[in-house]
C-alpha positions as CSV (number, residue, x, y, z in Angstrom):
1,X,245.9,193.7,-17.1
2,X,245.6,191.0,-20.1
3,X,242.4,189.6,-20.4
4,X,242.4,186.0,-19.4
5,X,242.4,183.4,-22.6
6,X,239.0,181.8,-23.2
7,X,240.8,178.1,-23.3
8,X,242.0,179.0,-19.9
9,X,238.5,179.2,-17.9
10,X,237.1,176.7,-19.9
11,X,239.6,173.8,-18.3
12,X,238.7,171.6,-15.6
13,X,240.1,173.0,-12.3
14,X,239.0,173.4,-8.7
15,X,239.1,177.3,-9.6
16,X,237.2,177.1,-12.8
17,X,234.4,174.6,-10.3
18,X,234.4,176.9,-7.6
19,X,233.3,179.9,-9.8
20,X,230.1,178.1,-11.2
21,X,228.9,179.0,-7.8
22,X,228.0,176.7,-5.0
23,X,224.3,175.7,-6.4
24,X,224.9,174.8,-10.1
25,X,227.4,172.6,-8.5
26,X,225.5,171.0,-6.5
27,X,222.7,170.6,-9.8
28,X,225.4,169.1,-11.4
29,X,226.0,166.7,-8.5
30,X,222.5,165.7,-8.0
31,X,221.9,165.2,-11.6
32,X,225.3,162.9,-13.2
33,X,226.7,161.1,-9.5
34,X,226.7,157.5,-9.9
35,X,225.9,155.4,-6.6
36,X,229.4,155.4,-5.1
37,X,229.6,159.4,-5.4
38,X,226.0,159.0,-3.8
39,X,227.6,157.2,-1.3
40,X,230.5,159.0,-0.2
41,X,228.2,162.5,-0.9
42,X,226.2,161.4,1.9
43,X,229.0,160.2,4.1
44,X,230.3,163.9,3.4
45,X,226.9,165.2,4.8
46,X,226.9,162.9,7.5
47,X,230.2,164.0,8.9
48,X,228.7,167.6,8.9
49,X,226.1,166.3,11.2
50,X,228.7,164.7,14.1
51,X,230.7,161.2,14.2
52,X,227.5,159.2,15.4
53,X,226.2,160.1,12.0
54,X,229.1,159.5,10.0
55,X,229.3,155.9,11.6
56,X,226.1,154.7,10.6
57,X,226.4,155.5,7.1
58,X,230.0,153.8,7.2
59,X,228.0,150.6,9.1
60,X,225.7,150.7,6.5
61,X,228.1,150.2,3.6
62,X,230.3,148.1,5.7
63,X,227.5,145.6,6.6
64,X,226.4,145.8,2.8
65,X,230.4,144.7,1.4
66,X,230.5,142.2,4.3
67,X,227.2,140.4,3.6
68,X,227.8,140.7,-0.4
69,X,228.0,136.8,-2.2
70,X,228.7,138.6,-5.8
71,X,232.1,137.6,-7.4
72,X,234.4,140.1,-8.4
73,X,234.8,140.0,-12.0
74,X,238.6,141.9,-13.0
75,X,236.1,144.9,-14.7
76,X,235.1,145.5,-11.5
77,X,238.1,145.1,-9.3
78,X,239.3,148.9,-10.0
79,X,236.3,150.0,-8.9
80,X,236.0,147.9,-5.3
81,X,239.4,148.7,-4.7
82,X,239.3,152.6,-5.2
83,X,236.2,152.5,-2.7
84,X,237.6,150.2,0.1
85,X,240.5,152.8,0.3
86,X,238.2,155.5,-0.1
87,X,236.3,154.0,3.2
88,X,239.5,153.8,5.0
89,X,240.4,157.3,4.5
90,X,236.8,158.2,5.5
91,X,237.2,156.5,8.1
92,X,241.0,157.6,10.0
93,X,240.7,160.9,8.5
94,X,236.8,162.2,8.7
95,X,235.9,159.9,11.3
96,X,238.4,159.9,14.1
97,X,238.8,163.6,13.8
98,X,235.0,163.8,15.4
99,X,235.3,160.5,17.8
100,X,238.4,158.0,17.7
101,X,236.7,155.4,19.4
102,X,233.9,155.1,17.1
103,X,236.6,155.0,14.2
104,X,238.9,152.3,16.0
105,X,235.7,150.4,15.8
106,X,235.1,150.8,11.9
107,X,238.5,150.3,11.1
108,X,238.6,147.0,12.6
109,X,234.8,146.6,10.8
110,X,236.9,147.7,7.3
111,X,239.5,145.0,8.1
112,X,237.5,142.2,8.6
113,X,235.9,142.5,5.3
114,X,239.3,141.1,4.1
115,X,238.4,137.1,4.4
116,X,235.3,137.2,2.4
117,X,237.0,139.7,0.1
118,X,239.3,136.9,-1.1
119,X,236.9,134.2,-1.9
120,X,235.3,136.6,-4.0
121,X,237.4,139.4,-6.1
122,X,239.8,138.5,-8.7
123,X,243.3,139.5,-7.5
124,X,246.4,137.5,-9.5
125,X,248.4,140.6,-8.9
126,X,247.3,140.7,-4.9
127,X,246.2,144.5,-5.3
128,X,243.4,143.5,-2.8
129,X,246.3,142.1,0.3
130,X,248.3,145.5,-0.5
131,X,245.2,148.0,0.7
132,X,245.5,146.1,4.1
133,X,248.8,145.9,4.4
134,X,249.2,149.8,3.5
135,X,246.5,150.5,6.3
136,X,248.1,148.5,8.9
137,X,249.9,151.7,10.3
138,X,246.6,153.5,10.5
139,X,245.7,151.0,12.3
140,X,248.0,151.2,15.0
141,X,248.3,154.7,15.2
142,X,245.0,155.5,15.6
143,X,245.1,152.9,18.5
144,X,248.2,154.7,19.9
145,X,246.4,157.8,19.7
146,X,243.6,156.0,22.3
147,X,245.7,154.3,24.4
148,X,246.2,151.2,26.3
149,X,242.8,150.9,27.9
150,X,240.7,151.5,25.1
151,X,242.7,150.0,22.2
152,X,243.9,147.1,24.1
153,X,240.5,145.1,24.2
154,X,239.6,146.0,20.7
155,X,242.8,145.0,19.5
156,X,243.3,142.0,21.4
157,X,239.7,140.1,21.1
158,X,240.9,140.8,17.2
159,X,244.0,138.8,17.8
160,X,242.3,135.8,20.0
161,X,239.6,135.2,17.6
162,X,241.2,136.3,13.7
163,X,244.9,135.5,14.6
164,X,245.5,134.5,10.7
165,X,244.8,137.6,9.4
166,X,245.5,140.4,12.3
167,X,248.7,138.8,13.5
168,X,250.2,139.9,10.0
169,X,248.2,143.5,10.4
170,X,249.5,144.0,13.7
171,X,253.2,143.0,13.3
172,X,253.3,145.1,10.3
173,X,251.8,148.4,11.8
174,X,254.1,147.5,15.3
175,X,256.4,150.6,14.9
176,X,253.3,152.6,15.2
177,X,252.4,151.3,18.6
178,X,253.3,152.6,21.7
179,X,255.3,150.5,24.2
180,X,252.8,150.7,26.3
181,X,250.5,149.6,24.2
182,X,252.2,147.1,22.4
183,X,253.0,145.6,26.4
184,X,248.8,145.2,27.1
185,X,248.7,143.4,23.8
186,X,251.4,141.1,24.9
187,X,250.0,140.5,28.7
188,X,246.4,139.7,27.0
189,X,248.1,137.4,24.6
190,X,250.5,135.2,27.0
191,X,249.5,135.9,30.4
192,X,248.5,132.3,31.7
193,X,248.6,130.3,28.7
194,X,250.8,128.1,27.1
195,X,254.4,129.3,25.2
196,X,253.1,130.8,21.5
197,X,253.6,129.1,18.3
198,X,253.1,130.1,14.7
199,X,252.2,133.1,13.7
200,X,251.3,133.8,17.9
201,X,254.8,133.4,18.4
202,X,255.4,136.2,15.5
203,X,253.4,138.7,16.3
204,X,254.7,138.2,20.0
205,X,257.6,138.4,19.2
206,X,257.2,141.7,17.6
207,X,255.5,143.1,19.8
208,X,257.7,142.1,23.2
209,X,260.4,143.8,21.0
210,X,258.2,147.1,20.8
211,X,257.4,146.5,24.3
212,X,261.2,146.3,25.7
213,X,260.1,143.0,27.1
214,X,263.1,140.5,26.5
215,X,261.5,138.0,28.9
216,X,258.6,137.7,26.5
217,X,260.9,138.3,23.3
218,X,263.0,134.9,24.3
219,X,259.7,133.3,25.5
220,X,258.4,133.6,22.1
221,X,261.3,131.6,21.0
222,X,260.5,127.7,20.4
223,X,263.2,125.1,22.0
224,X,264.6,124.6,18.5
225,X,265.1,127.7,17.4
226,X,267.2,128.9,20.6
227,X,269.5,126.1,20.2
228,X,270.5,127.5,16.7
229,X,274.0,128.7,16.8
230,X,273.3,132.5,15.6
231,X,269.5,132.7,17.3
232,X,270.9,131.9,20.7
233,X,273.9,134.1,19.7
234,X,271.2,137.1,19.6
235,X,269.5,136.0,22.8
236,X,272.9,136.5,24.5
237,X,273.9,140.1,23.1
238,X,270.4,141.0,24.2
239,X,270.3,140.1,27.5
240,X,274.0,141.5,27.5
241,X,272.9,145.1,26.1
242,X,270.1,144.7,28.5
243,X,273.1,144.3,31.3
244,X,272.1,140.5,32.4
245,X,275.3,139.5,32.6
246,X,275.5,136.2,34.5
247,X,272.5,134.6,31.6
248,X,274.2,136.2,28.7
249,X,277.2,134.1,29.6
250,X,275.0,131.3,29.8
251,X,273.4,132.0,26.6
252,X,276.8,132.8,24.7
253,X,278.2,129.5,25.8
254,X,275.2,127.3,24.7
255,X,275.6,129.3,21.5
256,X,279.0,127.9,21.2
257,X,277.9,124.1,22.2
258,X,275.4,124.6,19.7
259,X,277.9,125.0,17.2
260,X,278.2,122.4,14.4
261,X,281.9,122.5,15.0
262,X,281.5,121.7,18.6
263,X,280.1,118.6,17.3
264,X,282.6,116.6,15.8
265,X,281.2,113.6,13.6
266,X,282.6,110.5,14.8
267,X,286.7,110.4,14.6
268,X,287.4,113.6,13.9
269,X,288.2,116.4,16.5
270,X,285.8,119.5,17.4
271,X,286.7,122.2,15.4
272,X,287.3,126.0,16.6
273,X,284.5,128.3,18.3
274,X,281.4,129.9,16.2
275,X,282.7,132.0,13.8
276,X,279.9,133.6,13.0
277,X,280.2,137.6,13.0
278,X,276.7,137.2,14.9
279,X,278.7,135.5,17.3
280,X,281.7,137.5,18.1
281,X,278.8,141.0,18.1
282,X,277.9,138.6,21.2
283,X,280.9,138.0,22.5
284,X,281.6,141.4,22.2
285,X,278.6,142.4,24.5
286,X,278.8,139.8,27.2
287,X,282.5,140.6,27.9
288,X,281.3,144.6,28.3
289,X,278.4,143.7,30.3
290,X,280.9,141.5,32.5
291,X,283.5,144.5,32.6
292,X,286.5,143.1,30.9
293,X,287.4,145.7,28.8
294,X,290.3,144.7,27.6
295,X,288.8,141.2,26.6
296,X,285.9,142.7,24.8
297,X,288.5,144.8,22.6
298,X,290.0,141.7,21.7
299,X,287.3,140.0,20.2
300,X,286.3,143.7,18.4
301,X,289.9,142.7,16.7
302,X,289.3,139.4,16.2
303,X,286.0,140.1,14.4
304,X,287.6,142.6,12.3
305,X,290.9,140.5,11.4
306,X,287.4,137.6,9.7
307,X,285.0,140.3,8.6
308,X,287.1,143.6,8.0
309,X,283.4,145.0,9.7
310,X,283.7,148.4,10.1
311,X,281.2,148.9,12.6
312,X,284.0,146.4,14.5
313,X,287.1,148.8,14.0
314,X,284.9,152.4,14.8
315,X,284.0,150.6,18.7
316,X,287.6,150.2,18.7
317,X,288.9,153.5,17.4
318,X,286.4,155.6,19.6
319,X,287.7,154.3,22.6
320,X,291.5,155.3,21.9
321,X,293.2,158.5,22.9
322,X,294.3,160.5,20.2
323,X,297.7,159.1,18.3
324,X,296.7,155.6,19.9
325,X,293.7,155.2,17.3
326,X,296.3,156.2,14.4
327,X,298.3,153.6,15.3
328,X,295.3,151.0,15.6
329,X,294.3,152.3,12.0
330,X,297.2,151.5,10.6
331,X,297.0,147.8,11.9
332,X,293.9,147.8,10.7
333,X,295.0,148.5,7.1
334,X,298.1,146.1,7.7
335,X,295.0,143.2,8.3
336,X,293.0,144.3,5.3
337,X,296.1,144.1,3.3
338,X,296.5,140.2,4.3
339,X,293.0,139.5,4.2
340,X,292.5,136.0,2.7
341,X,289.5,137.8,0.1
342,X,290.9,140.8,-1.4
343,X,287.9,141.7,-2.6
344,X,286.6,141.9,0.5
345,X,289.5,144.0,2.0
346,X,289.4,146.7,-1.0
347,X,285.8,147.2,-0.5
348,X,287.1,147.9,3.1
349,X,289.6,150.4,2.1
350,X,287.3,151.8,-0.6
351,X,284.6,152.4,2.1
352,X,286.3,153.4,4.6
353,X,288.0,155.8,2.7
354,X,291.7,154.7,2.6
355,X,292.0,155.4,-1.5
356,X,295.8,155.3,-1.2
357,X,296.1,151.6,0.8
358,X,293.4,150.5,-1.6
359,X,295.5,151.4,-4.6
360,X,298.7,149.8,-3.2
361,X,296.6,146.3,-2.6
362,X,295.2,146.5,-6.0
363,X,298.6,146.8,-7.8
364,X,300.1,143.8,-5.4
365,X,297.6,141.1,-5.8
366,X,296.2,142.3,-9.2
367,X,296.2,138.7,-10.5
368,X,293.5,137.6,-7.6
369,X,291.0,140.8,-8.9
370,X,287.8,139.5,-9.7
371,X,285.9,141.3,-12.3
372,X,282.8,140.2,-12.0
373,X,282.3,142.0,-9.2
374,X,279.8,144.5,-9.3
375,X,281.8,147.2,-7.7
376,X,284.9,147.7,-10.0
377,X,283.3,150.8,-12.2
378,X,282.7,153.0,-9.0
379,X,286.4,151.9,-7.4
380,X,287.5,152.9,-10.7
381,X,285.8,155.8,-11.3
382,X,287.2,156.9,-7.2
383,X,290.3,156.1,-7.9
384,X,291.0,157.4,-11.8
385,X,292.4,160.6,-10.8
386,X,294.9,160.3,-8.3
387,X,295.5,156.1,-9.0
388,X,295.3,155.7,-12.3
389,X,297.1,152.6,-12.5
390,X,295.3,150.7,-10.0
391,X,292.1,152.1,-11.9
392,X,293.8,150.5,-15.2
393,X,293.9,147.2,-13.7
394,X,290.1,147.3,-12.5
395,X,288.8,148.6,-15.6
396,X,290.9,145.4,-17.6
397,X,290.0,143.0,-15.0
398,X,285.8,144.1,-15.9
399,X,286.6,144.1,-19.6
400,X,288.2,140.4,-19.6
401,X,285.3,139.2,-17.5
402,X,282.5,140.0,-19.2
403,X,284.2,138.7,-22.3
404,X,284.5,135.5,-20.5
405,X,281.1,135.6,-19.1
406,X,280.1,135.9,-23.0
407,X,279.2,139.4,-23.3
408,X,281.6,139.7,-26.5
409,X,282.4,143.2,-27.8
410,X,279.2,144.9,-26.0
411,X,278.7,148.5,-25.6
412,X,279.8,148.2,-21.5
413,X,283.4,146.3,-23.2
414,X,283.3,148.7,-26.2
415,X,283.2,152.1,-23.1
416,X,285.7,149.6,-20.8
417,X,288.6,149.5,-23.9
418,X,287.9,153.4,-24.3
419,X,288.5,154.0,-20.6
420,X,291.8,151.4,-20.4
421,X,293.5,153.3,-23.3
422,X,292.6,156.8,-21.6
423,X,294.3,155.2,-18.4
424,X,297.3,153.6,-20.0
425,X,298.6,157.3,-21.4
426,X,302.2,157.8,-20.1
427,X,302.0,154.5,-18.4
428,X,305.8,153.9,-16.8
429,X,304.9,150.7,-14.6
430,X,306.7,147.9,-16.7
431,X,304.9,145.1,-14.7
432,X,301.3,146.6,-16.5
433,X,301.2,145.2,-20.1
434,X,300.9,147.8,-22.7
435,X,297.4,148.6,-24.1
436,X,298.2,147.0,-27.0
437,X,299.0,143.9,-25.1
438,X,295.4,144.0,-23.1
439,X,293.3,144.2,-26.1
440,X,295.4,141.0,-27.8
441,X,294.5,139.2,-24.4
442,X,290.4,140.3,-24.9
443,X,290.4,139.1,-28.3
């Protein structure tokens, strides 16, 4: 076997440490740490010795940062950053692997060094509010992990008495909670007392929807906002979904009075119902929960024939027997077709995939093409090889408006002209101009 090159055992790897041997290491500890390897050395040795251990060397430090006055200089910032996320991984990892009480208790210690952490560390770039942020899901997994009757308190005397700070931390780490969980928060933070505001209401809100609580979710809800057209929209396919029928109607209909259009101005006659897609999803779900079927497919068509929503048109199609969805397709491209924004309706067709019907739009209402839209390269691209004269007409339609939009003879127009001369080869539709004729009309 080759000998092993000199260079090789003299670079700074965990192999290369480990074969200095366990006691020049630690020499070489003792003799070049600087106090925050001292620190977390000791926090190492303290987790040997059991959690109770570990947690008073992670009080110690934590009492130290909370009762610190010193300002933060930029210099310095690195350095207090790197160790609070050092703590916090001391902390869920080292810690709560020995006792996840005593951790849940630190962790909420590490947070609530945040306040006085702001009034006292340079942080233009808000480094500092992204380290809490990130941890928020340790947070409430760890939590999880305990369970209601444990984490509940903790977390809720946090909420009662920090609410500016851990309503933010909680509703951001809420898809880590269990429903269970999240629904002791919730009891603790409405049961009894008045209907939430502010950032209450927020994190309430969040949480009810973790919880499956729609009671609390609506509750959370001020006056005004449920008398917006598309909140109390929402508040009606919920309690539809959630097969409340009788007050989804309810809800739906208020949705409809709230309507600006179901408020004439004075003079003038109301115009038609909400038609807001958030509206017809609604309508859509209160007809189901009500049982009319028929009704409900309706309004799927009518949403389609505004929005060309294809999450509108699969409902329908998966219902149909096999032929019967064929033929609903094919109204569904006849709609897309006549659509008012053919923009709109192409990226339906392009989507969906129905390469062919998008072609045949594209030649038929090329003048109303818009090429400033953001799309055109890909259609083109999708359709160059079995459409190539619809994929002409996108490819012009880019070219002439970024040279409208002032982009002169760039190198996207320069690669456009390229691509429209490739595309024009053999070109036998006499309604195209010739290439010759596009690039007099760019210049």
């Amino acid at each position: 076997m080759a000998r092993r090159p000199a260079s090789a055992k003299k670079a700074l790897s965990e192999a290369n440490l480990a074969a200095l041997g366990a006691e020049r290491l630690a020499a070489l500890l003792m003799e070049t740490a600087n106090p925050a390897l001292k620190r977390r050395l000791r926090m190492e040795l303290a987790a040997e010795a059991g959690a109770a251990d570990l947690a008073f060397e992670l009080d110690k430090r934590l009492a130290a940062l909370e009762a610190s006055k010193t300002r933060v200089s930029w210099r310095k910032r690195p350095e207090l950053l790197a160790e609070l996320k050092a703590l916090e991984a001391m902390i869920v990892q080292r810690l709560a692997a020995l006792d996840q009480a005593l951790a849940l208790d630190r962790l909420v210690a590490w947070f609530d060094l945040y306040p006085a952490l702001t009034r006292r560390v340079q942080d233009p770039k808000g480094e500092l509010a992204m380290i809490f942020d990130a941890a928020s899901s340790d947070l409430t997994a760890l939590a999880t992990e305990l369970g209601p009757e444990i984490a509940g308190p903790v977390l809720g005397e946090a909420l009662a008495t920090r609410l500016s700070e851990w309503a933010v931390w909680i509703g951001r780490g809420v898809g880590a909670l269990s429903p269970d969980l999240a629904r002791r928060l919730l009891v603790d933070l409405t049961a009894g007392k008045a209907q939430p505001t502010g950032r209450l209401a927020l994190v309430v809100r969040r949480l009810a929807d973790r919880a499956g609580d729609l009671d609390a979710w609506i509750l959370s809800l001020s006056d005004a906002d449920r008398k917006k057209p598309d909140v109390a929209a929402d508040i009606a396919r919920r309690l539809a979904e959630a097969g409340r029928a009788g007050p989804a109607r309810e809800a739906l209909e208020a949705a409809r009075a709230s309507h600006p259009q179901a408020r004439p101005a004075k003079g003038k006659t109301a115009g038609p119902e909400p038609q807001g897609e958030a509206w017809y999803a609604a309508e859509i779900a209160v007809l189901e929960a009500e049982g009319a079927t028929e009704a409900a497919d309706a309004a799927r068509w009518r949403l389609f024939e505004r929005t060309l929503s294809p999450e509108a048109l699969r409902g329908l199609l998966a219902k149909l027997a096999d032929f019967e969805d064929v033929v609903a397709l094919d109204r569904a491209f006849e709609i897309a077709a006549a659509h008012g924004d053919l923009m709109r309706a192409v990226a339906f067709l392009m989507d969906w995939p129905a390469h062919r019907e998008a072609a045949a739009l594209i030649l038929k209402r090329r003048t109303e093409l818009r090429g400033a839209h953001n799309d055109l390269p890909t259609w083109a691209e999708r359709l160059s090889a079995r459409h190539p004269q619809a994929a002409l007409l996108l490819v012009r339609a880019r070219a002439l408006a970024l040279r409208r939009l002032g982009a002169g003879f760039s190198d996207e127009v320069a690669d456009l002209i390229i691509e429209a001369e490739s595309l024009a080869v053999g070109l036998t539709d006499d309604t195209i101009p010739s290439h010759a004729a596009f690039l007099a009309e760019l210049r």
